[in-house]
C-alpha positions as CSV (number, residue, x, y, z in Angstrom):
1,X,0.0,0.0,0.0
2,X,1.6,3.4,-0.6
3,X,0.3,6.2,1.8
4,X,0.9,9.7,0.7
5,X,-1.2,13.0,0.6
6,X,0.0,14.0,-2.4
7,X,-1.1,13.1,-5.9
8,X,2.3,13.4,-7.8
9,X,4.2,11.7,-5.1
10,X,2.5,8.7,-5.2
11,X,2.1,8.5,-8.8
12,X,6.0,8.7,-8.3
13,X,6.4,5.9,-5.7
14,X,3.9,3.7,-8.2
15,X,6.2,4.0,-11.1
16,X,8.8,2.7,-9.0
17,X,7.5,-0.2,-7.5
18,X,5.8,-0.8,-11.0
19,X,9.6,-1.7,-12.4
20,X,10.3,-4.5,-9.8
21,X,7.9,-7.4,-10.6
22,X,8.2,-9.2,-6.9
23,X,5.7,-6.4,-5.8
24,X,2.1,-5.6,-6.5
25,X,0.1,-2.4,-5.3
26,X,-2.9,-3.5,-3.8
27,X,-4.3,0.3,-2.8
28,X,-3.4,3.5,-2.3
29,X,-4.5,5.8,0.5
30,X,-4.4,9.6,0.9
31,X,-3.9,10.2,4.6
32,X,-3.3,8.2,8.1
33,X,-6.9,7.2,8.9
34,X,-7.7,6.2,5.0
35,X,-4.6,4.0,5.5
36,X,-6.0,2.3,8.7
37,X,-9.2,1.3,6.7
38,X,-7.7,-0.1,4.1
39,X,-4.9,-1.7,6.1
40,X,-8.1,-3.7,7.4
41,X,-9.4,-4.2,4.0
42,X,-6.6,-5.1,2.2
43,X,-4.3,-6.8,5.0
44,X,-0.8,-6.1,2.6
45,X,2.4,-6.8,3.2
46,X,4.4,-3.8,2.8
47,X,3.3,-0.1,3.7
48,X,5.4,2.9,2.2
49,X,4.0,5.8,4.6
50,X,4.6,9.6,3.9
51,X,5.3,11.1,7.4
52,X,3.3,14.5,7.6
53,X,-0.4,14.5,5.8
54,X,-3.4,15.7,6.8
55,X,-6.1,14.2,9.3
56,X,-3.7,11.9,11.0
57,X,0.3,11.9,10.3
58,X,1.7,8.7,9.1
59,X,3.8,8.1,12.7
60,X,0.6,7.7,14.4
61,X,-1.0,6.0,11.4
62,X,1.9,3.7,11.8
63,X,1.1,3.0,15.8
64,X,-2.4,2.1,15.1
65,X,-1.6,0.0,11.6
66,X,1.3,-2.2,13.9
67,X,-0.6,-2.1,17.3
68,X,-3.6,-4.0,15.3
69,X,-1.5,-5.8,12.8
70,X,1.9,-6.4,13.6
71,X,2.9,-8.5,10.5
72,X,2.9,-5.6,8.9
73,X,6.3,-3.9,7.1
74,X,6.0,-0.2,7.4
75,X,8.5,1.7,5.8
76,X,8.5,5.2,6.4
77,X,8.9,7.5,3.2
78,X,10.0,11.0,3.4
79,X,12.2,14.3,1.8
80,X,13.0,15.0,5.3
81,X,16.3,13.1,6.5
82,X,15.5,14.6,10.4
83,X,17.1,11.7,12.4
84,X,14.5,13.0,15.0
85,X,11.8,11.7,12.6
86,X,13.3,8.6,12.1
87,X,13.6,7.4,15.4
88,X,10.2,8.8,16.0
89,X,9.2,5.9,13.4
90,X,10.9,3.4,15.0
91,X,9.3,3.7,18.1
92,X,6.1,3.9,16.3
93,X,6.9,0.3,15.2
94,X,8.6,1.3,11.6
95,X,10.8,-1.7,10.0
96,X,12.6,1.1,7.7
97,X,13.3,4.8,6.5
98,X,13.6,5.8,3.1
99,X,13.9,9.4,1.3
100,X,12.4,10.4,-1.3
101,X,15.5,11.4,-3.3
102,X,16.9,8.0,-3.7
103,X,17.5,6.8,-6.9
104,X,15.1,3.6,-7.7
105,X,17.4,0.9,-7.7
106,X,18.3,1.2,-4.1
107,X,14.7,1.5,-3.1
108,X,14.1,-1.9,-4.9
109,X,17.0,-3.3,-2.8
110,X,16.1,-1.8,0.1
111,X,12.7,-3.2,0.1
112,X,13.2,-6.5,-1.0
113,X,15.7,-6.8,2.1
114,X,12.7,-5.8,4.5
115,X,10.5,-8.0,3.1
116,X,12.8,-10.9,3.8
117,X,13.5,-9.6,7.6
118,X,16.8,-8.2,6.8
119,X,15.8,-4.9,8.2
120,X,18.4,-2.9,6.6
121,X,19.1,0.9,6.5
122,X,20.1,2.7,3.5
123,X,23.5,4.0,3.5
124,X,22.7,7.3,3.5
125,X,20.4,7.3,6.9
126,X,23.7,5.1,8.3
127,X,25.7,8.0,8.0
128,X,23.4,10.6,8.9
129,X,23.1,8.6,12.4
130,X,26.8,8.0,12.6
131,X,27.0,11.9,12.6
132,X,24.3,12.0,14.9
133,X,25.9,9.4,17.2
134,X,29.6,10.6,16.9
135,X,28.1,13.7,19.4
136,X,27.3,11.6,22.4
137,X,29.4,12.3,25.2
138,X,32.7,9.5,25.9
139,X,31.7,7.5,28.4
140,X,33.3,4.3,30.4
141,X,32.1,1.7,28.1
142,X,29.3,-0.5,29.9
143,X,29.8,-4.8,29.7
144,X,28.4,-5.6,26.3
145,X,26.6,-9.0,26.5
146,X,27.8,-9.5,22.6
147,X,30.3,-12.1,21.7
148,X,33.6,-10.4,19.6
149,X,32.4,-11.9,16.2
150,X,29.1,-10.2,17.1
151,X,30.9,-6.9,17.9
152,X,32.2,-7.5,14.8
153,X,29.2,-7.6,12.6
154,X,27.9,-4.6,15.0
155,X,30.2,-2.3,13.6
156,X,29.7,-3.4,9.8
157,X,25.6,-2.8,11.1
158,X,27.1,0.5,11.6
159,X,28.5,1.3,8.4
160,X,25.4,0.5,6.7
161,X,26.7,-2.7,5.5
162,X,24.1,-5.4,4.3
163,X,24.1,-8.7,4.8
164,X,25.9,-9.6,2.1
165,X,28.4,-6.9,1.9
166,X,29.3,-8.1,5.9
167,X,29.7,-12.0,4.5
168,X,32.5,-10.5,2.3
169,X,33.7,-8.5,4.7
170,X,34.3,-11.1,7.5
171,X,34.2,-14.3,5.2
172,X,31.2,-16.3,6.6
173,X,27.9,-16.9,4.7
174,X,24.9,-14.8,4.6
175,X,22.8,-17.3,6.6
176,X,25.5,-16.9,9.1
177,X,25.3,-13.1,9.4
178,X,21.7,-13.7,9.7
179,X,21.9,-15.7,12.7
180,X,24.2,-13.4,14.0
181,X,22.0,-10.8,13.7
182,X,19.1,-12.3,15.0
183,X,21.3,-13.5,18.5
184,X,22.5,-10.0,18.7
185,X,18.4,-8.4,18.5
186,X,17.5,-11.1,21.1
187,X,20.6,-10.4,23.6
188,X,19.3,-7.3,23.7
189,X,15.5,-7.0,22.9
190,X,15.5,-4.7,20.4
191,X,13.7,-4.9,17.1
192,X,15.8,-3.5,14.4
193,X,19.7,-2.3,13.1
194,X,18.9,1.3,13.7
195,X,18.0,0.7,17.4
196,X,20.9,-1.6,17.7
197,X,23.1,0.8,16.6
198,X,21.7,3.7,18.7
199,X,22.1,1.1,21.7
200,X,25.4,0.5,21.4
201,X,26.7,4.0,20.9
202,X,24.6,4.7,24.1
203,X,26.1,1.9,26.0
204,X,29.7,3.3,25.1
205,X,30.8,0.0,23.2
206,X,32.0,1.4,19.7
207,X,33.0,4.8,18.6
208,X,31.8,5.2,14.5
209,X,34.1,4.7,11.8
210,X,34.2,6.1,8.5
């Protein structure tokens, strides 16, 4: 379902998951509570929700669409690249960020990825939350709970490296990574790589790298 108040952007969202056969649009809606109804109607997979629209904004559209169905991908799609917004929509129950001003092909491999439970970030967000990140205070690094192959594939997390890209880097599979990936969420309870990075920069375990 794409969710957008505005006419020409979602006739530019349509054309580009028109290009990628693995998806089909099932509806379209023009504002949060439109895209709670047909949420309910249609059930789909994969929501790409504009952030500020009229009647209700897509963050809170996004509580109430995950609260009553939480299989539910919800990526959030924006101009804005405010980290402030996107960890607004991660809290709201968001699996992903994108902006509007990426080209198509990395929106195709970005969304794939969430559909598969990668939960990826594009590299662009990475680096805006490395910046972000890189002005918490130094602090005495708490006891991380993670393994040293796992801080490992922390830091690649924090590069914006996918899955693949960290196989290569550290020579183990992709299945592998996954695993990893999914021990490191569960250690810690958190849902996603953005929170998992924003954890560990809180907790003092890893400065960023460039």
């Amino acid at each position: 379902m794409l969710v957008d108040d505005h006419a020409h952007a979602r006739q530019a969202m349509r054309e580009i998951i028109q290009i990628d056969p693995e998806f089909d649009i099932v509806c379209e809606a023009t504002n949060g509570r439109e895209a709670i109804a047909l949420a309910e109607q249609w059930m789909p997979d994969l929501i790409l929700m504009d952030i500020n629209m009229p009647q209700l904004d897509g963050l809170e559209a996004t509580k109430i669409i995950k609260e009553r169905f939480p299989y539910v991908k919800i990526v959030m799609v924006t101009v804005s690249d405010d980290i402030t917004h996107l960890f607004e929509a991660l809290k709201k129950g968001a699996q992903g960020y994108l902006l509007k001003n990426l080209n198509p092909a990395s929106w195709h491999e970005y969304l794939r990825a969430v559909a598969i439970d990668e939960t990826p970030m594009s590299r662009e967000v990475a680096v805006r939350l490395l910046e972000e990140f890189s002005s918490i205070k130094t602090r005495v690094p708490e006891h991380s709970p993670l393994t040293s192959r796992e801080k490992q594939i922390l830091e690649c997390v924090a590069q914006g490296k996918s899955n693949r890209e960290i196989s290569e880097s550290l020579a183990i599979s992709e299945h592998t990574v996954k695993n990893h990936l999914k021990n490191i969420l569960h250690k810690l309870h958190l849902d996603n790589r953005v929170q998992l990075m924003r954890y560990a920069f809180e907790k003092g375990w890893f400065r960023g790298r460039n």
